[in-house]
C-alpha positions as CSV (number, residue, x, y, z in Angstrom):
1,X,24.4,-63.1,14.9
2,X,26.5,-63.6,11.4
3,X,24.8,-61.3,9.8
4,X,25.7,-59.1,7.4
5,X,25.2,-54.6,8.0
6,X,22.8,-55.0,5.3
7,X,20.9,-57.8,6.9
8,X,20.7,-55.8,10.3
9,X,19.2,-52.6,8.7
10,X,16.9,-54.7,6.3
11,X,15.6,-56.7,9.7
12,X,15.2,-53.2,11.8
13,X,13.3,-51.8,9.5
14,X,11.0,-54.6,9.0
15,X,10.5,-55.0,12.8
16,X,8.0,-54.1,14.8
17,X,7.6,-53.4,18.4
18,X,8.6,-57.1,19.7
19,X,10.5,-57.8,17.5
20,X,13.0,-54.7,17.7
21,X,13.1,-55.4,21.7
22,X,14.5,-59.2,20.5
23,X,16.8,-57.6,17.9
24,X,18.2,-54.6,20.3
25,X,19.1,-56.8,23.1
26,X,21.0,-59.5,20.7
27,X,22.6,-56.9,18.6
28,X,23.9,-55.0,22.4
29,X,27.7,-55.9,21.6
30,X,27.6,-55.0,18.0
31,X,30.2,-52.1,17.8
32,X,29.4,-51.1,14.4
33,X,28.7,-48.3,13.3
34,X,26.2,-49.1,10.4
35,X,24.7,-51.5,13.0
36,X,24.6,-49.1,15.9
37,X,23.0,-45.8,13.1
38,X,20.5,-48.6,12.3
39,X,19.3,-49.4,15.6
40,X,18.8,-45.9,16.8
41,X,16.9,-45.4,13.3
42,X,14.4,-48.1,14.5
43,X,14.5,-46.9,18.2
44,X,13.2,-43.8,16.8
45,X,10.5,-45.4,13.9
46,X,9.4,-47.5,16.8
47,X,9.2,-44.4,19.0
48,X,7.4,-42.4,16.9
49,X,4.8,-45.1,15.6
50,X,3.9,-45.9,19.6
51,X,3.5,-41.8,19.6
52,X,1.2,-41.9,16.6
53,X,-1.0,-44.9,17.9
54,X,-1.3,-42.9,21.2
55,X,-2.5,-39.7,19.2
56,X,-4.9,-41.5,17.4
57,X,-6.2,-43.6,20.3
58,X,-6.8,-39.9,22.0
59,X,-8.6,-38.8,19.2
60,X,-11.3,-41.5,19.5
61,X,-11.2,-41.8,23.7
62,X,-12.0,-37.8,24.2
63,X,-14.7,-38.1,21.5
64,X,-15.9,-41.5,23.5
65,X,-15.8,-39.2,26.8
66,X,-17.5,-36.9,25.0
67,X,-20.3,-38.9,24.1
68,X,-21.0,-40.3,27.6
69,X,-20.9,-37.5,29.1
70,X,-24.3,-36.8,27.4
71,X,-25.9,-40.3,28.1
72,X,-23.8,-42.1,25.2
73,X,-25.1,-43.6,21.7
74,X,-24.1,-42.4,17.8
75,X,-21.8,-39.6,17.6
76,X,-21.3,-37.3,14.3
77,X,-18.7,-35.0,13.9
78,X,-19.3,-31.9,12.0
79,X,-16.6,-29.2,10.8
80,X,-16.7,-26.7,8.2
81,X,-14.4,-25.8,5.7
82,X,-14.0,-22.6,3.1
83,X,-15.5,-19.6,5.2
84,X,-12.8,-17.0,4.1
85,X,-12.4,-17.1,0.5
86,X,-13.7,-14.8,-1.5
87,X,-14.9,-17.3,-3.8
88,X,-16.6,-20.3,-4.0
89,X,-19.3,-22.0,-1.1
90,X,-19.0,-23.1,2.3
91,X,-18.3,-26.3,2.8
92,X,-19.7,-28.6,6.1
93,X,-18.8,-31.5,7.0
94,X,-20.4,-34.5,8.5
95,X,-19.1,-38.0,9.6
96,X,-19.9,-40.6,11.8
97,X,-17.5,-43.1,12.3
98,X,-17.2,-47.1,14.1
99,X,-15.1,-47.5,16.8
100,X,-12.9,-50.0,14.9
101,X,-10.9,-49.6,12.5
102,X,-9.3,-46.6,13.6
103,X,-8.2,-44.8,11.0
104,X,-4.5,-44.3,10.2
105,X,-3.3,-40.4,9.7
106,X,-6.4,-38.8,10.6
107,X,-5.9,-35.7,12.0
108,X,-7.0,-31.8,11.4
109,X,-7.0,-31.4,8.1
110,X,-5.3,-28.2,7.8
111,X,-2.1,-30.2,9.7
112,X,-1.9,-33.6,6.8
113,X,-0.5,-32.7,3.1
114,X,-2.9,-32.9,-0.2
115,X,-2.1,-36.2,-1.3
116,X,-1.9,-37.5,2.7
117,X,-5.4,-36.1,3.1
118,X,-6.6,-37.5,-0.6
119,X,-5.9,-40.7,1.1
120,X,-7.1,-40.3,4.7
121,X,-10.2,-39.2,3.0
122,X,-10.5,-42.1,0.9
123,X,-10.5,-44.4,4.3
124,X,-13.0,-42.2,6.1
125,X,-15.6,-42.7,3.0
126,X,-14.9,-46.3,3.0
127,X,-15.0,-46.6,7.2
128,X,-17.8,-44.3,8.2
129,X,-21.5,-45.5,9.1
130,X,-22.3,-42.6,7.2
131,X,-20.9,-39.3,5.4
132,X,-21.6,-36.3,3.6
133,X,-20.4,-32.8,2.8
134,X,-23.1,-30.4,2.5
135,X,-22.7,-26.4,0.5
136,X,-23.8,-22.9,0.8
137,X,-23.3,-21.3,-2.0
138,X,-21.9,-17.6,-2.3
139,X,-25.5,-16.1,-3.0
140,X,-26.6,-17.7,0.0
141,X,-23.6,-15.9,2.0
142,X,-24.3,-12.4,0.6
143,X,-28.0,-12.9,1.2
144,X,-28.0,-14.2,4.9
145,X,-24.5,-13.9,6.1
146,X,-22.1,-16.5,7.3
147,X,-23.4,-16.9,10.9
148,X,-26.5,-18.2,9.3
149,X,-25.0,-20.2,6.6
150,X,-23.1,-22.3,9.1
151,X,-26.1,-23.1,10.6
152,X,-28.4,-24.1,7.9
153,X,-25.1,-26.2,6.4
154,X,-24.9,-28.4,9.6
155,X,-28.7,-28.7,9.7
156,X,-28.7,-30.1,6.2
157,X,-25.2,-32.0,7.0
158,X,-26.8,-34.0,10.1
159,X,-30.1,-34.5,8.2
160,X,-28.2,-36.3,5.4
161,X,-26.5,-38.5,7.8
162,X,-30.1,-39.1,9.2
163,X,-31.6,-39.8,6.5
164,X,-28.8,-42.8,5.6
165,X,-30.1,-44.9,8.3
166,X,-27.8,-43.8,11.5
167,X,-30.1,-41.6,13.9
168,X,-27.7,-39.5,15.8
169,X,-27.7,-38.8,19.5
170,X,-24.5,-36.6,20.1
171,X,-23.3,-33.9,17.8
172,X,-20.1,-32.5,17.8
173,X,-19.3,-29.7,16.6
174,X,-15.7,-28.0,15.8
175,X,-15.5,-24.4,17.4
176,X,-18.0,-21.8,19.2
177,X,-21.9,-22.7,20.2
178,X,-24.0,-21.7,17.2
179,X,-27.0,-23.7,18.8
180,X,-28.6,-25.0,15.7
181,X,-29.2,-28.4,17.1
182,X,-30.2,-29.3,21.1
183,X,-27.9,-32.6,20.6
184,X,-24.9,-29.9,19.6
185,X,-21.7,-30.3,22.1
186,X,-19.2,-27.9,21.3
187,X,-15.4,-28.8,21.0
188,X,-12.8,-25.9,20.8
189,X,-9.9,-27.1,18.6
190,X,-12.7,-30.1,18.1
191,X,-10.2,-30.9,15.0
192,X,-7.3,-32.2,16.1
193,X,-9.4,-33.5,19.1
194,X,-11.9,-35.5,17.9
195,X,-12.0,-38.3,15.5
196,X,-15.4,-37.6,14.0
197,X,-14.7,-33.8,13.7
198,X,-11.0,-34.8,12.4
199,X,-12.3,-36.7,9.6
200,X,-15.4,-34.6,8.9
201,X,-12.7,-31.4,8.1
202,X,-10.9,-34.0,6.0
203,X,-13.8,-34.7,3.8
204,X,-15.3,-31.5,3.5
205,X,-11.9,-29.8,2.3
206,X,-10.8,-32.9,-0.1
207,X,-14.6,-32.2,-1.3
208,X,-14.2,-28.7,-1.7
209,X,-10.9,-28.1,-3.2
210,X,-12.1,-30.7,-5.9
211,X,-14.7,-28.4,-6.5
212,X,-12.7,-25.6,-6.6
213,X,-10.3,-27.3,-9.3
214,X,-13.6,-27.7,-11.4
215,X,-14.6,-24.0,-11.1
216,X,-10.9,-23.2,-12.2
217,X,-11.4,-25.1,-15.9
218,X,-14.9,-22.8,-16.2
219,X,-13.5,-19.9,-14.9
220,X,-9.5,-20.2,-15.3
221,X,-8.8,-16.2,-15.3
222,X,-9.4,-16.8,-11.6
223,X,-6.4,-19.7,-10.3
224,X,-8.9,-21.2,-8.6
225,X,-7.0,-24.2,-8.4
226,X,-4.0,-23.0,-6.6
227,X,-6.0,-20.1,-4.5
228,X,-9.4,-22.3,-3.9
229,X,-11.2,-19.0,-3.8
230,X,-8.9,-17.5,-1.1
231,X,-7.8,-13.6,-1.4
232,X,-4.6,-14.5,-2.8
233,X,-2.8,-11.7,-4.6
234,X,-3.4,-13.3,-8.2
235,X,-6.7,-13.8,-7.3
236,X,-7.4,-10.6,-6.3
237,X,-5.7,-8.9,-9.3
238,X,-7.9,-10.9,-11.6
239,X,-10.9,-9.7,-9.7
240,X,-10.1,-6.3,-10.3
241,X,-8.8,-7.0,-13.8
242,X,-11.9,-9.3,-15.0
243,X,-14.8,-8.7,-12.1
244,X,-16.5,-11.5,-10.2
245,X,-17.9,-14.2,-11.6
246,X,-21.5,-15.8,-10.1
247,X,-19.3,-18.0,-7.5
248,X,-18.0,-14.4,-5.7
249,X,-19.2,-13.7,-2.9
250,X,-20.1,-9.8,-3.6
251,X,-20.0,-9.1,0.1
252,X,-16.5,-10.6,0.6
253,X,-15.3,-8.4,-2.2
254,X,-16.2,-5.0,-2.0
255,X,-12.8,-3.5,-1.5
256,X,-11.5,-4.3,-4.8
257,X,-14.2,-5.3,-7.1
258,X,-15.7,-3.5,-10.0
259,X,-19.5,-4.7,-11.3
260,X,-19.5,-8.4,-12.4
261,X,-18.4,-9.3,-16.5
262,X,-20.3,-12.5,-15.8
């Protein structure tokens, strides 16, 4: 071909699909070495990209499936995030989202880094027919327990949604029955299953760690911006050193806490 190692990296890593096939089968006789590192490097980007749009293709076809196995129409995904910490509320989320674009990188949440699910969350905002991330706050959770609050955060989270414009006819929710809604179809690992439910956990915990980072500045004793409210061992010395504050939940806390300086 007359070209230079640095020319064949440059053009493997630029190609795509097609164009790698063209560049494999005219560079077959190329014996070297930084030639033959820099097609098995694009053999394997290639690779795993095809992988990737697979992944994501499943994510929106079981949800699809999903949906028509109940008579079709507008799907929202609901998932909640924060109902372990010791501090801070519960967090639901709600999305419903077009067929196309498909968005790139969505996935659980708990499997994407901060700043990949920053972004993935910026494209679900921009993408989704409609969105929102609904709270129970800890005085809620001492006063009616967590079963309950789930409940009452998804009623609120599809009634947003509703009340944008987009009547829903299927909703999907991550984890065990908690029949709040007749339209609710249940999805075990519904996360890293569904595309509504994916993005919906994506939301909701970009939402609530943002919160959380707020709470730290008014209550900064606390680390709430490394911890989130989880029982982390700084958190929970701070507890005992300082009490709880009004975003504890009392009932999450009894084991270490002395009566609140707040």
């Amino acid at each position: 071909m007359g070209l230079t190692v640095a020319d064949v990296k440059r053009r493997l890593r630029e190609a795509d699909e097609r164009e790698f096939a063209v560049l494999e089968r005219a560079l077959v006789a190329d014996s070297r070495k930084g030639v033959r590192d820099a097609v098995e490097a694009a053999r394997r980007r290639i690779e795993a990209e095809a992988a990737e749009r697979a992944r994501l293709e499943g994510l929106y076809a079981f949800e699809r499936e999903l949906a028509a196995a109940r008579g079709g129409g507008v799907v929202v995904g609901l998932d909640e995030v924060g109902r372990g910490p010791l501090a801070g509320p519960l967090a639901v989320g709600a999305v419903v989202l077009p067929d196309e674009p498909k968005i790139a990188g969505l996935d659980d949440s708990k499997r994407l880094k901060p700043a990949e699910r920053e972004r993935v969350a910026v494209q679900v905002r921009k993408t989704a027919r409609a969105w929102a991330v609904e709270y129970v706050e800890a005085r809620e959770i001492d006063e009616h327990g967590m079963t309950a609050s789930l409940a009452t955060a998804f009623r609120r989270a599809v009634a947003r949604v509703e009340a944008a414009g987009v009547p829903v006819d299927v909703v999907l929710l991550d984890g065990n029955p908690l029949r709040f809604d007749e339209r609710e179809v249940n999805v075990v690992k519904g996360d890293g299953r569904c595309a509504s439910i994916a993005a919906a956990s994506i939301v909701a915990k970009v939402e609530r760690d943002a919160l959380m980072c707020r709470y730290a500045e008014e209550y900064p004793e606390y680390g709430f911006e490394s911890c989130k409210g989880y029982a982390s061992p700084a958190h929970i010395e701070a507890i005992r050193r300082y009490g709880l504050t009004p975003i504890h939940r009392a009932s999450f806390c009894t084991a270490f806490s002395q009566p609140t300086l707040f």
